[in-house]
PAZA-456154 format. One line per field, with one value per residue (C-alpha): residue in one letter; x, z, y. Coordinates in Angstrom, 3 decimals, decimal comma. Example, Ala and Ser with C-alpha at 12.3 -4.5 7.8 and 13.67 -1.06 7.14 Angstrom:
BEGIN
res c(A:S)
px c(12,300:13,670)
pz c(7,800:7,140)
py c(-4,500:-1,060)
This chain:
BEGIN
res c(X:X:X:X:X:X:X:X:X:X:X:X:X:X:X:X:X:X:X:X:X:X:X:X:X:X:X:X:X:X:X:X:X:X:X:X:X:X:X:X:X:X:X:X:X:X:X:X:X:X:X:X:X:X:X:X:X:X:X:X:X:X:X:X:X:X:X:X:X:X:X:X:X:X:X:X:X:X:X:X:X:X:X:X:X:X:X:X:X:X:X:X:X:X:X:X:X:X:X:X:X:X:X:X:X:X:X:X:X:X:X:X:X:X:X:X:X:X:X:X:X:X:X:X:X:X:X:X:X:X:X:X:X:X:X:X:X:X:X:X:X:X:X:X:X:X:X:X:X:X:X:X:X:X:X:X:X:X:X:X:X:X:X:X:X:X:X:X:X:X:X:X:X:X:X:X:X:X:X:X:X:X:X:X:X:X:X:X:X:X:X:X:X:X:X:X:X:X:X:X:X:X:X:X:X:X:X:X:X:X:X:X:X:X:X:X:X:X:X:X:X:X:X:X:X:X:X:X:X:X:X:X:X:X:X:X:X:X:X:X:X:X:X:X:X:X:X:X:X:X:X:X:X:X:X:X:X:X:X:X:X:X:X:X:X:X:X:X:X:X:X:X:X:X:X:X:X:X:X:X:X:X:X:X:X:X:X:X:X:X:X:X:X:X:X:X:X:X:X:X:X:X:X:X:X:X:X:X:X:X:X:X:X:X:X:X:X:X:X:X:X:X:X:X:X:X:X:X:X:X:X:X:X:X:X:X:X:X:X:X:X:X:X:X:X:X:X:X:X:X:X:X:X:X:X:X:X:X:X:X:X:X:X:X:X:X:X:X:X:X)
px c(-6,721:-7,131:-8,274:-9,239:-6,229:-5,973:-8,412:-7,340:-9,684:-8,152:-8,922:-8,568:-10,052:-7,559:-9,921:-13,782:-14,049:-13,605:-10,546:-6,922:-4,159:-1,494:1,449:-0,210:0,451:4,027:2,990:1,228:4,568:6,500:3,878:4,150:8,018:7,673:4,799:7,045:9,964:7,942:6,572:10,082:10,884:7,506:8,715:12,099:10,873:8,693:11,894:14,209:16,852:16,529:19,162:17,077:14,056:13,883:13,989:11,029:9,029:7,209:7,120:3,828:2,753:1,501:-0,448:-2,726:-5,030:-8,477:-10,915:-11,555:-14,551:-16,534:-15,933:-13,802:-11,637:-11,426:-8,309:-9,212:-5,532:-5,877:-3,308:-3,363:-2,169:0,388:-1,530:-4,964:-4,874:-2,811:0,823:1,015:3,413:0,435:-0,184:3,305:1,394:-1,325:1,148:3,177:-0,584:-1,547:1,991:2,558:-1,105:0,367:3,055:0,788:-1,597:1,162:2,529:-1,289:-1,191:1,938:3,971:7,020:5,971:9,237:7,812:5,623:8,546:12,430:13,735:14,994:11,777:10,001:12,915:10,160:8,108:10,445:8,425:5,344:2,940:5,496:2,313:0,128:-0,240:-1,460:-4,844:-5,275:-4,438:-4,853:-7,220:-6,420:-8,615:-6,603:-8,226:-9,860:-11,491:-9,120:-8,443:-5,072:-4,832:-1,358:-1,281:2,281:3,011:2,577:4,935:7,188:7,310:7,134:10,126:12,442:11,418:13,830:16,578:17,349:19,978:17,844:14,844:12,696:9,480:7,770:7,421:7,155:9,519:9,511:12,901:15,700:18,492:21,925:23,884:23,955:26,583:25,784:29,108:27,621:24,102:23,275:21,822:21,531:17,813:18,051:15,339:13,824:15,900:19,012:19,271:21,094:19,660:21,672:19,100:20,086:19,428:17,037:17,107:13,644:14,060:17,662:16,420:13,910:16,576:19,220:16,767:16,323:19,892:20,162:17,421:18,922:19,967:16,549:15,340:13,662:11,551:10,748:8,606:10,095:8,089:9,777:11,537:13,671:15,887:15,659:17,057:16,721:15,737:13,432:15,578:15,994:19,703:19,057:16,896:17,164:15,029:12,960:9,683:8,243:10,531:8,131:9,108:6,908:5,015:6,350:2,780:2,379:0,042:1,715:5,409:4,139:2,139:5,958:6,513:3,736:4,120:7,260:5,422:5,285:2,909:3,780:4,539:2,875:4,537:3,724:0,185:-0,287:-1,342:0,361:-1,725:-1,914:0,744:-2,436:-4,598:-1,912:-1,889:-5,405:-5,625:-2,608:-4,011:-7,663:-6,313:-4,507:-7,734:-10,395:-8,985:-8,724:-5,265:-5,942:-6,626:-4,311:-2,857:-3,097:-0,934:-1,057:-0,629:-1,003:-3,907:-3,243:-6,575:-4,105:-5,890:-4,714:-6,044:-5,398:-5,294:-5,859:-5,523:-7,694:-7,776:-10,009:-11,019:-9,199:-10,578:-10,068:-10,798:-10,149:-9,994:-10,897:-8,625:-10,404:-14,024:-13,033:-15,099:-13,873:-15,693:-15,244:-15,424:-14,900:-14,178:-13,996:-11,775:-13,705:-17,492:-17,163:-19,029:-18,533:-19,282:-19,505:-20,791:-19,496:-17,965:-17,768:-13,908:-14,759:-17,626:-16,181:-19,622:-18,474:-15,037:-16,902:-18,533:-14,891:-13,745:-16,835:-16,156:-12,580:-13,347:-15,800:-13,381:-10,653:-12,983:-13,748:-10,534:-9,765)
pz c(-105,576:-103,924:-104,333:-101,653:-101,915:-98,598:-95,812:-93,571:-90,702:-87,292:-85,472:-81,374:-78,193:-78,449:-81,592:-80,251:-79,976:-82,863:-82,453:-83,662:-80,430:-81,631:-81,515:-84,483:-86,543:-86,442:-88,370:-91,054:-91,318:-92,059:-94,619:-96,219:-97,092:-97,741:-100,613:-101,796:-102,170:-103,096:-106,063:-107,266:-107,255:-109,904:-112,209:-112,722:-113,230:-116,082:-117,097:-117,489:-119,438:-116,559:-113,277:-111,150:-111,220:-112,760:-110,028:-109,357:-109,331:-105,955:-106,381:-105,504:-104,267:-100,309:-98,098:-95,695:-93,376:-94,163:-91,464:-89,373:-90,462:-87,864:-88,005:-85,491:-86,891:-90,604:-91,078:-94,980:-96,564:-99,448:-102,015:-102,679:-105,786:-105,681:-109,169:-110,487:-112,204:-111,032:-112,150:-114,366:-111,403:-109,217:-110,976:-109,172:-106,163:-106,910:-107,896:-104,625:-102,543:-104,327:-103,911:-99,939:-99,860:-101,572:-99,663:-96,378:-97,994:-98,790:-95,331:-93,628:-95,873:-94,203:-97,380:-97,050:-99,597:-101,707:-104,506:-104,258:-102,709:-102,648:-99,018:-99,150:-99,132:-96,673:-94,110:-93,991:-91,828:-89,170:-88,838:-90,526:-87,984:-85,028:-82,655:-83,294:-80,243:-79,565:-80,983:-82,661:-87,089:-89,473:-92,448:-96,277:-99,338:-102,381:-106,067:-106,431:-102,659:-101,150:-97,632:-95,599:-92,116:-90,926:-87,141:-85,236:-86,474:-90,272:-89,204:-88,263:-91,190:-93,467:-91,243:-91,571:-95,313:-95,543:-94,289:-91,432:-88,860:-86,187:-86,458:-83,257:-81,732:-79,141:-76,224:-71,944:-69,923:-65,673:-64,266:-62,026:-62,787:-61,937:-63,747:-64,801:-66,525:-66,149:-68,913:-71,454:-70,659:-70,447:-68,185:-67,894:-67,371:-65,593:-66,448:-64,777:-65,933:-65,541:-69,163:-69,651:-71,760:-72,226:-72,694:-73,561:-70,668:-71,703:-69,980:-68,377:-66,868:-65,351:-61,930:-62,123:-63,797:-60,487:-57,775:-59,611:-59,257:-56,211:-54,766:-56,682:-53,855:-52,394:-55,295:-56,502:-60,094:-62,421:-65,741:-69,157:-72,184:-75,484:-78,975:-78,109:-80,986:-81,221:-82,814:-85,972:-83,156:-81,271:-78,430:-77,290:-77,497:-76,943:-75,929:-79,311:-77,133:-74,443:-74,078:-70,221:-67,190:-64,334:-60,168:-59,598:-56,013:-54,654:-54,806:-58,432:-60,135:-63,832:-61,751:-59,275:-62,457:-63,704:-60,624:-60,587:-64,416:-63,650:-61,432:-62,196:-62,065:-58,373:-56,314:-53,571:-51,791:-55,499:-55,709:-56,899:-60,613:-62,282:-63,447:-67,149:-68,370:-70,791:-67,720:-65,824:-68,718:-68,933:-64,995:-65,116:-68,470:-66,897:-63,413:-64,452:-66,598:-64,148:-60,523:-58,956:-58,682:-55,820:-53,322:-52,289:-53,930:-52,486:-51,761:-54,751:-53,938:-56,357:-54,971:-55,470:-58,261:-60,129:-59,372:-57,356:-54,527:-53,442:-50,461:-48,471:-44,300:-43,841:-40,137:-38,852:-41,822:-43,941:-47,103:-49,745:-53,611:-54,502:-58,561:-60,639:-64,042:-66,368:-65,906:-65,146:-61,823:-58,462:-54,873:-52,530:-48,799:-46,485:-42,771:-39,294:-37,104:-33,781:-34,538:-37,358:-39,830:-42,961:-46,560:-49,288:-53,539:-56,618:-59,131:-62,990:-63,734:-67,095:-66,948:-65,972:-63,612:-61,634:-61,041:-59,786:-57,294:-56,179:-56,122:-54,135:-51,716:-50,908:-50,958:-48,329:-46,098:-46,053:-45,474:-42,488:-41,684:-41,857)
py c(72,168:68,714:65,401:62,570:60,666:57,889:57,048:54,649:53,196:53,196:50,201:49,853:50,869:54,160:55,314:54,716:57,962:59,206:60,551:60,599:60,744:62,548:60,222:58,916:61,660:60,625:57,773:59,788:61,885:58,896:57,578:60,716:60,016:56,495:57,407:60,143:57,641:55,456:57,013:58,215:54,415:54,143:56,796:55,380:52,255:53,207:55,541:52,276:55,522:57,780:57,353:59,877:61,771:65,540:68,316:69,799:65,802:66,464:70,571:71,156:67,945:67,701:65,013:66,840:65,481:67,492:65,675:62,643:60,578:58,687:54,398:53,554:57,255:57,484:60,205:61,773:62,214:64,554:64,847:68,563:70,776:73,502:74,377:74,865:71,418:68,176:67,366:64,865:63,571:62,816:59,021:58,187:59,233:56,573:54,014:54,157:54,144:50,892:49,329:50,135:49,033:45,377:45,253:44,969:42,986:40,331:41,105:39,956:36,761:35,949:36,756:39,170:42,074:41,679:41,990:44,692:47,128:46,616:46,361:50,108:50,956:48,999:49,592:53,124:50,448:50,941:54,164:53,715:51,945:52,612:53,998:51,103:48,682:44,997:44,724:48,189:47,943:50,501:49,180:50,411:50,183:49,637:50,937:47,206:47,130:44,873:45,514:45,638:45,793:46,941:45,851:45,192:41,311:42,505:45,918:42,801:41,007:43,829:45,331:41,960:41,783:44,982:43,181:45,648:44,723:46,519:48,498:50,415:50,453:52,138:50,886:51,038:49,685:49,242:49,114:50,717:53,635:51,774:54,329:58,104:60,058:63,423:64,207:62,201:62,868:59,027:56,315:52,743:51,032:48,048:45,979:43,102:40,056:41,795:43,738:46,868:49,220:52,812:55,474:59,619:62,161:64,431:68,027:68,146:64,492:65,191:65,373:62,799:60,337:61,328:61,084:57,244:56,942:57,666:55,227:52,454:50,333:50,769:49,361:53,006:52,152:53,837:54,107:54,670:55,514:55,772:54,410:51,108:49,529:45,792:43,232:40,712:38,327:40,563:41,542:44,870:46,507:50,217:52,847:55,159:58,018:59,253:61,004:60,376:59,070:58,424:57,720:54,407:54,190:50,800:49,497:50,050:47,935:47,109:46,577:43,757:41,747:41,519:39,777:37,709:36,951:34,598:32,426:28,706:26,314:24,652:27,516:27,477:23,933:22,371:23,329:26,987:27,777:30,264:33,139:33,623:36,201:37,435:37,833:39,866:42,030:42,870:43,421:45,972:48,098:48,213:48,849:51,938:53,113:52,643:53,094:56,327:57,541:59,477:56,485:54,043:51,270:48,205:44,897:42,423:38,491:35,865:33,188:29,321:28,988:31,211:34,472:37,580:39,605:42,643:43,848:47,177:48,357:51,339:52,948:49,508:48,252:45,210:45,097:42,392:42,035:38,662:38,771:35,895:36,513:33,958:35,225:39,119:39,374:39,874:39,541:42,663:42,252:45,355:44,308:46,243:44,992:46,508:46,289:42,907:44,657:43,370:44,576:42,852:42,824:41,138:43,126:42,733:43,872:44,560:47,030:50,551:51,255:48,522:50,099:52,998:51,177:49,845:53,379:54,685:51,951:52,567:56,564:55,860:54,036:56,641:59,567:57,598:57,198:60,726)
């Protein structure tokens, strides 16, 4: 036997389609221990003579997800019966729903969710909500229809509400390999501004992690994907673990708008305009979704309107895309060095058919060139 017991509505570009990516599972894992805690927490509390709760309190007791509705993606949580009828256990269940579902709440009204949820128990935060990234929230319906969006600033608060000395987060993270212990199966990330971070040595990225190591004076990067620990202050300390370690091609998109990102306003003889850290973001994210990986990358310069072009030398063509970050547009010009033909359209950055036109363009070129 079940009953519908949670259905949270997934929120972000990465759910549009319906669909759940799996790293958000994880989440629902943790959830599923913090409710169980959670409603052990209830049951004492309305047990003021009890110091535990009996065996047996979450025998036959389970969260499953059954389907995902459509609505951005709507997972269905059932809470599901090791018995023909519900324990008489299962109210906990319902308590510790309404009470995490308080706790953010509080958290999106810039409150702290103490008292909703001791810190213990929010510390499961440090989990709970780990996948979510800037601009994506998961939205809960308590009993009485209010709504609480957890997104990654309430995670925060909710996170240094439990009075954690450190908690983690997922992240990725561009930098070089200046040292690997093959004895202690460790490394050290060198990140842009210096930091150290020590990171384990995973068996299947071993080779990838020494060939890093070995390029390190030729400044060989690389991409990192998984759980950092950071600080009460925000800063990162460690790299608890490691899921994807990546060789980056020295032309890579995301790596050069870190170097661009710590221009000033001035730098070009006291003139150029900084481009907009925000803007550099976007152009890096929709970069990597919409260009073809299978051409070539090109050159990236920061312009003095506080733009960036890029740049690309095919056979005896020089083509250009100079990219206007506020408005999202960019104007394409394709020139032959021999005959002065030239080539040339405008190009809407943030509409993926216009990308396609960019890609037919430089495919073009270097079947030429072939």
């Amino acid at each position: 036997m079940n009953q519908e017991f949670l259905k949270p509505r997934l929120v972000g570009a990465r759910f549009d389609q319906h669909s759940v990516p799996l790293e958000i599972l994880k989440d629902f894992a943790a959830l599923e221990e913090m409710i169980i805690e959670v409603a052990k927490w209830k049951f004492l509390q309305a047990h003021q003579d009890r110091t535990r709760t009996p065996r047996g309190f979450t025998e036959g007791l389970e969260l499953h997800l059954t389907q995902v509705e459509e609505g951005s993606a709507i997972p269905v949580i059932a809470l599901v019966f090791g018995t023909l009828f519900p324990s008489a256990n299962a109210t906990y269940f319902d308590q510790a729903r309404e009470a995490i579902i308080e706790a953010v709440a509080s958290a999106n009204q810039n409150q702290d969710g103490t008292s909703q949820l001791p810190p213990n128990l929010l510390s499961y935060f440090d989990r709970f909500g780990r996948s979510l990234r800037e601009g994506e929230s998961m939205e809960f319906t308590a009993a009485n229809q209010q709504v609480a969006r957890l997104t990654t600033e309430t995670r925060r608060r909710l996170i240094r509400a439990s009075q954690v000395v450190e908690w983690t987060e997922e992240a990725s993270l561009l930098g070089l390999i200046c040292e690997a212990d093959q004895a202690r199966m460790s490394f050290e990330l060198e990140l842009k501004d210096g930091t150290k971070l020590t990171a384990p040595i995973n068996s299947q990225h071993l080779d990838t992690v020494l060939e890093a190591f070995s390029g390190y004076r030729k400044g060989a990067r690389v991409q990192l994907q998984g759980v950092v620990k950071k600080n009460r202050q925000d800063q990162l300390k460690s790299i608890e673990s490691v899921e994807h370690v990546s060789p980056l091609d020295p032309l890579d998109v995301a790596a050069r708008m870190e170097e661009l990102a710590e221009l000033q306003d001035g730098w070009l003889d006291g003139k150029g305009h900084a481009p907009e850290q925000s803007a550099l973001t976007w152009l890096a994210r929709t970069f990597e979704t919409n260009f073809n990986p299978d051409l070539p990358l090109p050159y990236l310069y920061p312009t003095a309107e506080g733009g960036v072009q890029a740049e690309w030398t095919i056979a005896n063509w020089e083509v250009t895309l100079d990219i206007d970050l506020h408005n999202k547009t960019a104007e394409y010009q394709a020139l032959h060095l021999e005959t002065k033909k030239c080539s040339e359209r405008t190009l809407n950055l943030s509409q993926q058919t216009d990308w396609q036109l960019l890609n037919a363009d430089v495919q073009q070129l270097c079947t030429e060139a072939a």
